[in-house]
Structure formats: C-alpha cells, structure tokens
N, C-alpha and C positions, 0 to 999 in steps of 0.2 A: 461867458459862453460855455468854458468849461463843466460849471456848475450844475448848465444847462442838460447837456450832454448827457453827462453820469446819469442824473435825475429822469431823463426819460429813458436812458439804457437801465437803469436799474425797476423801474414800472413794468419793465419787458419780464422781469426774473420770474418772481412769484406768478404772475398769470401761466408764464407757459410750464413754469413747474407742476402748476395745477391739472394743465389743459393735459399735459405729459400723462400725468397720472390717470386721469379720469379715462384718455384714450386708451392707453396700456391696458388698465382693466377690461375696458368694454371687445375690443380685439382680444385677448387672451382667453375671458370667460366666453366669447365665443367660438372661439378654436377649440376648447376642452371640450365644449358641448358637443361639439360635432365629433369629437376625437373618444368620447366617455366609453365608447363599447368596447375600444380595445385594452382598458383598464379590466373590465367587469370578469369577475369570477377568475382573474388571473392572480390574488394574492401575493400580488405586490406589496417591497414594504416602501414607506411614505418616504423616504430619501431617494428610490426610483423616481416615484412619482414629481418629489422637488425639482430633482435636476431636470426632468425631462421638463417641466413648465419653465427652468430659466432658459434651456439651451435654446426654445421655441421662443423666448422672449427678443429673440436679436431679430429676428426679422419682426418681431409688431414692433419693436422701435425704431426701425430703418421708418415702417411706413407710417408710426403716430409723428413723430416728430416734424416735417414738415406741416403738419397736421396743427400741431400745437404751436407754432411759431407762428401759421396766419391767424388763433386762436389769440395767442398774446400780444400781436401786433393789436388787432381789433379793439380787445379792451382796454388797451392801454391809452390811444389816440381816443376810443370813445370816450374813454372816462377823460383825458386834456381837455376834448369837446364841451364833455357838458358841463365841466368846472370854469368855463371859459377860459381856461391857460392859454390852449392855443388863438383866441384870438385877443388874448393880453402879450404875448411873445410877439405875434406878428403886427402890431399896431408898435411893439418895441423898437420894429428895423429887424427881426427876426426871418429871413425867407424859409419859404416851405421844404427847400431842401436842404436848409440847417436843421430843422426838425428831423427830418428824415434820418440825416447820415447816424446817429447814434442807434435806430434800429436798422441800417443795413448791416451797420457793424456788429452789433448783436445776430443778422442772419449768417453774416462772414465767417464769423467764430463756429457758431453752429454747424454750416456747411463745410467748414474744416473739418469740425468732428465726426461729421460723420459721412465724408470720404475718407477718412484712414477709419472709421469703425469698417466702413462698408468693405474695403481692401483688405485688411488684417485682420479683423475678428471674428464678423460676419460669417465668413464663408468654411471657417474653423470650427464654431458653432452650430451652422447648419448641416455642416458636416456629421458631427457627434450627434446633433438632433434625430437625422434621420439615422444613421448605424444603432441609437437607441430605441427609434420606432421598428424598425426591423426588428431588434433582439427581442421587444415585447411582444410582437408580432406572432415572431418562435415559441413563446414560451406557453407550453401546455398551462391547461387551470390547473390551480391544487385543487388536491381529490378535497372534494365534500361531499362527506358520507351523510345520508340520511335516514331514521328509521322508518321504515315500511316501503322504500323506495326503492328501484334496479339499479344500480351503480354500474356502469358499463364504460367507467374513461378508463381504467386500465385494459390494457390491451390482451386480447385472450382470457378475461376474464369477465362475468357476472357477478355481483354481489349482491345481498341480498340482509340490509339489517334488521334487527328483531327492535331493536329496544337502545337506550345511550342514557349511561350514568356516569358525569364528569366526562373523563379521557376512553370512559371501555365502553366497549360492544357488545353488545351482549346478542345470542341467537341469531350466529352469525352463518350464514348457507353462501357458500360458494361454488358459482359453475362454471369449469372450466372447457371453453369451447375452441380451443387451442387444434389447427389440424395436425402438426405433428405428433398429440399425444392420444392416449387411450382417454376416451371418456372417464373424466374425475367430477366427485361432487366430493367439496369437504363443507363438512358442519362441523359448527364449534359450540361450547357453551360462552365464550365471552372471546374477546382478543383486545387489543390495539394496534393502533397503525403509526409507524414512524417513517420520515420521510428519508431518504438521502438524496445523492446530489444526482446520481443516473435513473433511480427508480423509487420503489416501495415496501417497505418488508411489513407484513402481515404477523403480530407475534399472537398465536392462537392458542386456545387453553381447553384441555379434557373436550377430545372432539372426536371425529372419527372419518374417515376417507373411505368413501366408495369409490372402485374405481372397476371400468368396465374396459378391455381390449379388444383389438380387432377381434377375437376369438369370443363369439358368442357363449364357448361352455365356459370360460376365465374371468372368474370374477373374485373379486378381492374386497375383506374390509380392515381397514391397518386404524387402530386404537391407537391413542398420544394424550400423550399429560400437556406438553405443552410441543407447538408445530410453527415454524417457521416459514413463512411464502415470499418470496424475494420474487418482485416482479420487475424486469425492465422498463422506463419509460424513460423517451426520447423529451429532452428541453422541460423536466420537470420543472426544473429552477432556473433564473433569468441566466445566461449563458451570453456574455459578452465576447463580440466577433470583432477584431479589428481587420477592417476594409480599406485598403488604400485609394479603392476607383470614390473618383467625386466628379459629382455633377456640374454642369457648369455656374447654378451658384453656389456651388462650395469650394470654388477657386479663388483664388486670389489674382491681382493684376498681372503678375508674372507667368501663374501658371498658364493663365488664359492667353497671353501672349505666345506662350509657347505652343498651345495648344492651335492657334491658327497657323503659327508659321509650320506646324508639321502639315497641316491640311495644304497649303498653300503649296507645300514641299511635295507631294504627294498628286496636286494638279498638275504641279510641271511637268513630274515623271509619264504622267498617264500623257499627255500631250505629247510628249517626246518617243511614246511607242506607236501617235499616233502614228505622225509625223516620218516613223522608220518604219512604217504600215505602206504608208498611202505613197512616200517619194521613193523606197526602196523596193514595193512587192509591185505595184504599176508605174511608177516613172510619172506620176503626179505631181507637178511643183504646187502644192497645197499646204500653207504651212499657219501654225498653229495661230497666228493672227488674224487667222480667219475666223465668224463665228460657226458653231456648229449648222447652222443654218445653210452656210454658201458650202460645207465642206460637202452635207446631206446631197445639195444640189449639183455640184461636179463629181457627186462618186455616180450620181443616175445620170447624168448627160454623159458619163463614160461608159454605163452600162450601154445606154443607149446607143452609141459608137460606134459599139464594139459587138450588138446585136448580128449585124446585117454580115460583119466580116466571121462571124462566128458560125452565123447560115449558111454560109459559102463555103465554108469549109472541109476538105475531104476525111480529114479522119476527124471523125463524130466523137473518138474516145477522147482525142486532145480538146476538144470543145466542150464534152462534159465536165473535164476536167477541169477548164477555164471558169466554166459557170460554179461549180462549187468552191474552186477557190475564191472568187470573186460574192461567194454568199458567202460565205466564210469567215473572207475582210469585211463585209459591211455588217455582218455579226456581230464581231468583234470591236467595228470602231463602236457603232452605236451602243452597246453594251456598255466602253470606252467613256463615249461621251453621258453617258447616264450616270456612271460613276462621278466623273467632273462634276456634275447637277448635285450629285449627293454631295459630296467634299464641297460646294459652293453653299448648301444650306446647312452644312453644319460650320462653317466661317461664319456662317448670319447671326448663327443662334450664338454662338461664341461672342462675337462681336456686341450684338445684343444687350449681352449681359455685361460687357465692358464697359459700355457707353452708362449701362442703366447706373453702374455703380456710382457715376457721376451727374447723370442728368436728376435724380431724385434728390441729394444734397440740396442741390443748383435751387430745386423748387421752395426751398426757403427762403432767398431770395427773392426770388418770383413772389412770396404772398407776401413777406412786406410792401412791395409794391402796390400790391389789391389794398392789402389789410389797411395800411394807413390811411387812406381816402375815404375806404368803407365805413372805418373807424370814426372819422371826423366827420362824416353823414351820419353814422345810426346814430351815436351821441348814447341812448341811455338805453342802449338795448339790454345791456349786462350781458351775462355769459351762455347763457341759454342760445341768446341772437347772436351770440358769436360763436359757437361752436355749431350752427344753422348753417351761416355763412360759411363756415370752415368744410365743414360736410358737403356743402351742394360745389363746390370748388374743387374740391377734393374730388367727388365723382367724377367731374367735369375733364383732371386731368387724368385723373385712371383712365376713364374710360379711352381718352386719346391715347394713354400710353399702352393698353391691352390692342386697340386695335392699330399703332401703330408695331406692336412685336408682331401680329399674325400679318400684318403686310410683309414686312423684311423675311420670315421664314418662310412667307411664298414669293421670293425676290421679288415684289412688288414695288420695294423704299429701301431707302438705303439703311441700314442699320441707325449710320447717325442718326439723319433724320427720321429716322422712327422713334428715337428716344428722346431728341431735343427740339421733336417740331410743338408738344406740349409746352413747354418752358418757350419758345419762342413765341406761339400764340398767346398764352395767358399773361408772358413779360410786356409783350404788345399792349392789350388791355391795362395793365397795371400803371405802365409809362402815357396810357393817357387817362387813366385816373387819374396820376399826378400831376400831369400836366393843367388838367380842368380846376383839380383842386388847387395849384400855385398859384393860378387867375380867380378865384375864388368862384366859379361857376359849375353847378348843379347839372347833374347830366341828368340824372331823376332823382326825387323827390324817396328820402326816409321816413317822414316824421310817421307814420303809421305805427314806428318802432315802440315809442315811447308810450304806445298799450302795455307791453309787456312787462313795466319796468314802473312805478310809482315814485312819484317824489316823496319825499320825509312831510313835506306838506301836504299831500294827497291823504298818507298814510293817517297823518292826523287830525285830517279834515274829519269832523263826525256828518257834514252831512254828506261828503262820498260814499264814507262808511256806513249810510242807512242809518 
C-alpha cells in the first residue's frame, strides 16, 4: 500500500508544477498589462523593473496555487481513470479513501506552506511591492529631448532643439519663463545634457543670452564660449522612501493581532466616557452592556421627562442651560457611539484578513475534495478540461469570498464566516462527491469530455482522419 501511496502522491508533482507555472504567468502578464503605463517614459533600469515583478509575484502565488492543486488533483485521478488503475486498485480490496489520503496529504503539505508563506513572507513582500509602486509613482520621466519638438518637463523652462548628432544638440533656443527672473532667452550653437541625482545641467557652447528686466529701457546680450544651466528637478531618479505604515495585508499574524487588540482597547475607553457621561452628568444607570440602541432610547425618554419639568420652571436661564447641556451630551455620546462603529469596522477588516490568511491555504484541501471525483468522471479531458474546471471553481469561491469580505466590513457576517463559509460550502460539495464516488454512483454524466482529448487510436485511425 506504501508503494501505492508514493505513486499517486508523486503523479500529484509534475501536474501541479505545471498548472503552478502556467497560472503564475497568465496572473502576472496580466497584472503588468494593466500596470504598463506607470513603467512608460519613466527610464527605468531593468533591475527595477525585475524586482518589482517578483515582489508582486507573492500575492499571484497565494492565489494560483490552490488553483493548481485542484488542477493537479484532476489530472492525476483523470489520467488513474482512463488507464483503468483506479478500477484495478479497487477491485484489489483498495477503498476510495485509501486513494484519496496520499492527495489530501499532498494538499496538507501545501496548505502548510503556504500558511507560514502567507504569515511571514507575504505581507513583507507586499509591503516592499507597494513602497516600490509609490517610489515609481514619484519618479519624474527622464527628459527626452527631441529635435523640432517644445521640451517643457523641466520646470521654468522651454526648449527648443534644432538638430541631434550622437550625444550633442545642436541649435539649441531656450525660454526661460521662470516668475522670479527677468525675461531670458539663450541660444546656443550646440550643447549636451547630463543628468544628476536632484536635477539637470545643460553644458552649452558659442551662444548668446538675451535677457530682458522689469525695466523696459534694460536690456542685455552676454556672449559665452561655452555656458552652463543647472536646473532643479524634483524625483528625477527613482528615490527610495522607507515607510514603516503597512496595510493590513502587509501585516503579519502578530502584528494584526495587535492591531485589533488596540482597536478593541480603544472601544473600552470610549464606552467608559460614555458610561461617566450618562451615570455621572444625569444620574442614568445606563451602562455600556446596553446596545446603542436602548442607550439612544432612554437618553430621549429622559429628554422627554424632563420636557414638562423644564416648562415649568421659573428661571428660563437654568433651563436653557439644562437644554444645551443635555444637546451637548447627546452630541457627544453619539459622536461617541459613531466612533465605536468606526473602531468596530476597522476590527472587521483587521480580522478579515487574519482569518483570509488561513481560509485560502484551507482551499487546497477543499479541491482535492472536488478534484478527485471530478477527475475520475472526466477521465480524458487532459489539461485543458482541467484547468476549465479549476477556473469555474475558482470563480465560484472568489466570488463567495469578495462578497463574503464586503458583508463583514458592513457588519453584516462575522468575519470568520465571511472567510470560511466558502471552504465550508464547496468542502460540502466535495465530501459528497466522494461519498457518491466511494458507492461508485454517477451524480451526472462526463463522457462529453473525451471530445476534447483523442485516443492514440483515434489519432491513427485514417478514416477519423479523412
């Protein structure tokens, strides 16, 4: 049984190294796609460009990889199928969930790995990912000069080139439309332009500077052999910021821990000012076990109360007085309680993304489940039909898990089950595919599959071939 074991865990390797890969790709080249314009005319060099594609590679492999495990579950059990292994094993004394356990094991491993990727690396990565999208972000184009063109990215200036042989410029007119200075125009007969690290220097040859002053009679022409322009520019060159604020998924499990227990820290307090609001400035016994609800309701049945004795009363000043301190307090608690609503959706989203670090692993599991039954029904779909099936699965739990997050940050569901009512749905599903499949009964019908996919006999049948 040993033998057994290894042998379908190791049929697991190669498919999903494949599925790994081909996923990887198709997520990454389309992240760049959509991301290409903040690359463009910024003259970056290709070791920017490297690192930024791997540090964005930790999150498409958080999301290919359960992706590729129901990918490698499928073909592996398809191809048992159509070799008839699996019903040579089971006709052995074999059960269906001695089959199985060597790919749950295979999902075990995996889901290991990538709850300590998602805990420790992940969020380390996504970190640097985005501090490097911001930097590129900042980072002015390099100038590109053209000739017969207006060059207007340095700042306070015009350019204007005549001509470009190799590195020099030749008939070169600049305007200088700067407000603190007098009207300048310099022409040159040639220059070049070198960069540094804050700006631009301009080294210009046999030219001449017109320049005009507030003073309409003052005018000037200053003749030069050769003229240097040193202009400022902000983020010429990519300029790395280190930022310690991270998002919540660029946390790790700890920090996210900590980060609710200050929110949580932060509820008690505001509760505890209600609480020395409502029992100490009116003699309220109203205390923070109430929800906001019943507090809103006894502060207006007190208002109400306290109407008729406030009508009645001879000095009007102590009564105005009453009435604004008592707008006042219910100013302040409701404000109060708005605050808690806040500090309670940001625990959701915190929370959120604690739970997700663990519920998307979990989903590797989850498609062995699917995969193996699936597998042993489509039989010879090949890879194509299984990375189909992978995809429409895959949508199936995104989609529950996007609108499971936008339920919990409108406190709709609880966090947990916002992120493990997927995994419990589709483990449902899974647990009686393999139940139907250990009985050997057919919930619906595959064989449609094996259009897509030829026998070696088909292949050299000549008359299928025409």
């Amino acid at each position: 049984m040993k033998i057994v074991s290894r042998y379908i865990f190791k049929e697991h390797l190669l498919p999903f190294v494949y599925a790994l890969a081909v996923l990887m790709f198709v997520l990454l080249a389309n992240f760049l796609l959509k991301t290409i314009d903040k690359f463009l005319g910024k003259g970056l060099d290709i070791g920017i460009l490297l690192e930024f594609m791997f540090l964005n590679l930790a999150w498409v492999l958080a999301l290919a990889v359960p992706m590729a495990v129901l990918v490698a579950t499928l073909m592996a059990f398809g191809r048992f199928s159509a070799d008839n292994e699996i019903n040579a094993l089971r006709s052995s004394g074999v059960s269906y969930g001695s089959l199985l356990f060597p790919s749950l094991l295979f999902g075990i491993i995996i889901t290991s790995l990538m709850i300590f990727f998602n805990n420790w690396i992940l969020p380390d990565m996504n970190h640097k990912a985005r501090k490097l999208s911001a930097d590129i972000s900042r980072k002015r184009p390099d100038m590109q000069f053209e000739p017969g063109y207006f060059v207007d990215a340095l700042p306070g200036n015009t350019i204007l080139i005549g001509g470009k042989e190799n590195d020099v410029f030749t008939n070169i007119t600049i305007f200088n439309d700067g407000n603190n200075v007098s009207q300048r125009t310099i022409l040159a007969d040639n220059g070049t332009v070198e960069t540094i690290s804050d700006g631009v220097i301009l080294n210009l040859n046999d030219g001449v500077i017109h320049e005009l002053s507030d003073n309409p009679d003052e005018y000037r022409e200053i003749y030069f052999d050769t003229y240097k322009v040193v202009i400022p520019v902000d983020n010429l060159i990519l300029t790395r910021k280190d930022s310690q604020i991270r998002g919540d998924r660029e946390m790790t499990y700890e920090m996210i821990h900590e980060k609710i227990a200050g929110y949580e820290n932060k509820i008690i307090n505001v509760w505890e000012r209600i609480d020395k609001r409502l029992n100490t400035e009116l003699k309220l016994n109203i205390l923070r076990q109430h929800s906001p609800e019943v507090i809103q309701f006894q502060l207006e049945s007190y208002e109400l109360s306290m109407a008729d004795s406030l009508n009645n009363m001879e000095d009007k000043a102590a009564a105005a007085k009453f009435n604004r301190r008592l707008k006042n307090l219910k100013r302040g608690i409701n404000s109060d309680l708005k605050l808690i609503g806040s500090y309670g959706k940001s625990i959701n989203k915190y929370s959120v993304e604690l739970h997700k670090k663990f519920s998307i692993p979990v989903a590797s599991i989850i498609f062995i489940l699917i995969g193996a039954p699936l597998g042993i029904m489509a039989q010879k779909g090949g890879f194509a039909v299984s990375m189909a099936f992978s995809l429409g699965f895959f949508i199936i739990y995104w989609a529950f898990l996007i609108a499971g997050e936008e339920f919990a940050d409108r406190s709709l569901l609880s966090p947990f089950l916002s992120m493990w009512l997927p995994n419990f749905i589709l483990g449902a599903v899974g647990l009686f595919f393999c139940y139907r499949t250990s009985r050997e009964q057919r919930f619906f019908k595959l064989e449609w599959m094996s259009f897509f996919k030829f026998t070696k006999k088909e292949k050299n049948d000549p008359v299928l071939q025409g």
